[in-house]
C-alpha positions in Angstrom: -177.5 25.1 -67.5 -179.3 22.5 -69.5 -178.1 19.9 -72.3 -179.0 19.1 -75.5 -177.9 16.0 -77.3 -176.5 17.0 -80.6 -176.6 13.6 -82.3 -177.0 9.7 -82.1 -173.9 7.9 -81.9 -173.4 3.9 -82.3 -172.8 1.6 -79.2 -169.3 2.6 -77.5 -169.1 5.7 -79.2 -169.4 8.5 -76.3 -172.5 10.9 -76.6 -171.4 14.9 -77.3 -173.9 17.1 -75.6 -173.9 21.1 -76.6 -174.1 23.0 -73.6 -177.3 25.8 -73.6 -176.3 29.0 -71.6 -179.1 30.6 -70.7 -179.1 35.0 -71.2 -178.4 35.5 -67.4 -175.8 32.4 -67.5 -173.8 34.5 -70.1 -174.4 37.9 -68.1 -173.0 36.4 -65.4 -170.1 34.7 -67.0 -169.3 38.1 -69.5 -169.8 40.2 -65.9 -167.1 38.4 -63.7 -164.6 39.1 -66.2 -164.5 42.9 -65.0 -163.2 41.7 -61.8 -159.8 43.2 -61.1 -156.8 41.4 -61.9 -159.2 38.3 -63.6 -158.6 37.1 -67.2 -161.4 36.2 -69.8 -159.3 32.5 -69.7 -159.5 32.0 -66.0 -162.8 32.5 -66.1 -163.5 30.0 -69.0 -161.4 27.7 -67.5 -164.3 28.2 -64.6 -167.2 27.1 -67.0 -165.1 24.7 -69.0 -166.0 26.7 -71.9 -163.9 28.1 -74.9 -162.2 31.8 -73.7 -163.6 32.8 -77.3 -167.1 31.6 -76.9 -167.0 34.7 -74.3 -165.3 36.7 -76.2 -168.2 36.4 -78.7 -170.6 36.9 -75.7 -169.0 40.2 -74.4 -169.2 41.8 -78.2 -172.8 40.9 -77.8 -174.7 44.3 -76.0 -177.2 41.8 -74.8 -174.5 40.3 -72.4 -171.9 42.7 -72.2 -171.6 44.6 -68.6 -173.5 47.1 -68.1 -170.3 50.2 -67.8 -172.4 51.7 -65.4 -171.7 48.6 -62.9 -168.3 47.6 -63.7 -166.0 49.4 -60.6 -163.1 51.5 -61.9 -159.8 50.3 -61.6 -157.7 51.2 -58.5 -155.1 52.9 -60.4 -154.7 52.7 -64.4 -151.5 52.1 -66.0 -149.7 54.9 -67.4 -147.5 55.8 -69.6 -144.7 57.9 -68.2 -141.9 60.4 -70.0 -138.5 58.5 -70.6 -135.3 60.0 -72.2 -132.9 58.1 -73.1 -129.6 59.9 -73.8 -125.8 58.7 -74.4 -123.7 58.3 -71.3 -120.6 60.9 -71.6 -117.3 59.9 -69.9 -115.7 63.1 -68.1 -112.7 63.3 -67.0 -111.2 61.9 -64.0 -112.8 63.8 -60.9 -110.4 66.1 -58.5 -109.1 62.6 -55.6 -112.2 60.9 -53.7 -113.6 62.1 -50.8 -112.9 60.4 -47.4 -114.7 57.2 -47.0 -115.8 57.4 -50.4 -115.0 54.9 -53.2 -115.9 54.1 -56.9 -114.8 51.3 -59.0 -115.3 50.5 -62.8 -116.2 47.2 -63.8 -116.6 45.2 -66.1 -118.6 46.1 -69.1 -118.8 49.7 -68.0 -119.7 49.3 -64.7 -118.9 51.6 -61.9 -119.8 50.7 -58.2 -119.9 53.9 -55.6 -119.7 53.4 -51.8 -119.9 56.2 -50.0 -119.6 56.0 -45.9 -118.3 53.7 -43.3 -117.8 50.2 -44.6 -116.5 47.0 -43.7 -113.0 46.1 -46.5 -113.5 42.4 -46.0 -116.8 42.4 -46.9 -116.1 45.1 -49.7 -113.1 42.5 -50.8 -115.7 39.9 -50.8 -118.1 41.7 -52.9 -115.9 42.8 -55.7 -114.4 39.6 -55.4 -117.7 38.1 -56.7 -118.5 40.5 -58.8 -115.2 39.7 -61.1 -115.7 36.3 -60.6 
């Protein structure tokens, strides 16, 4: 990396310098932004250069990664199917099994325990719950 002084300035006045990137500087740079899980920002905060001066560089072919070398991703996102339908109330269900309990809550919540269980620490829960 080499500088270039981009102007005289008067005594006590601090010199700017323009920073030069050489083409295989700004391959480098554009390349390590294909890592997995790195952001065009981190590495700019790297080089203590603006994230949009590589952005610039990357639209460029002449420093843009070659595809061919850039590793796929471990595992794309995806979109997947959601439905969303309406929650229907039935009716009250035929008397709860043995050792199995639900309770509505609050704001149209409904806790199931099914199994063994300790009460106290049930009392406890629900207690905090309602709290």
């Amino acid at each position: 990396m080499s500088t270039n002084d981009s102007g005289h300035y008067g005594d006590g006045v601090a010199r700017r310098t323009k920073r030069l990137w050489t083409d295989e500087e700004k391959r480098s740079i554009c390349f390590q932004t294909t890592a997995p899980g790195v952001s065009v920002v981190q590495v700019a905060r790297r080089y203590a250069v603006n994230a949009n001066l590589i952005f610039k560089w990357l639209r460029d072919p002449r420093y843009a990664p070659d595809p061919a070398l850039v590793a796929p991703p471990a595992e794309e996102a995806r979109f997947l199917p959601v439905e969303i339908v309406a929650e229907t109330r039935s009716a009250p269900a035929a008397p709860a099994a043995e050792n199995h309990i639900e309770i509505d809550l609050a704001g149209g919540h409904r806790m199931r325990i099914s199994g063994s269980y300790d009460p106290e620490a049930l009392a406890r829960l629900i207690r905090g719950l309602t709290a």
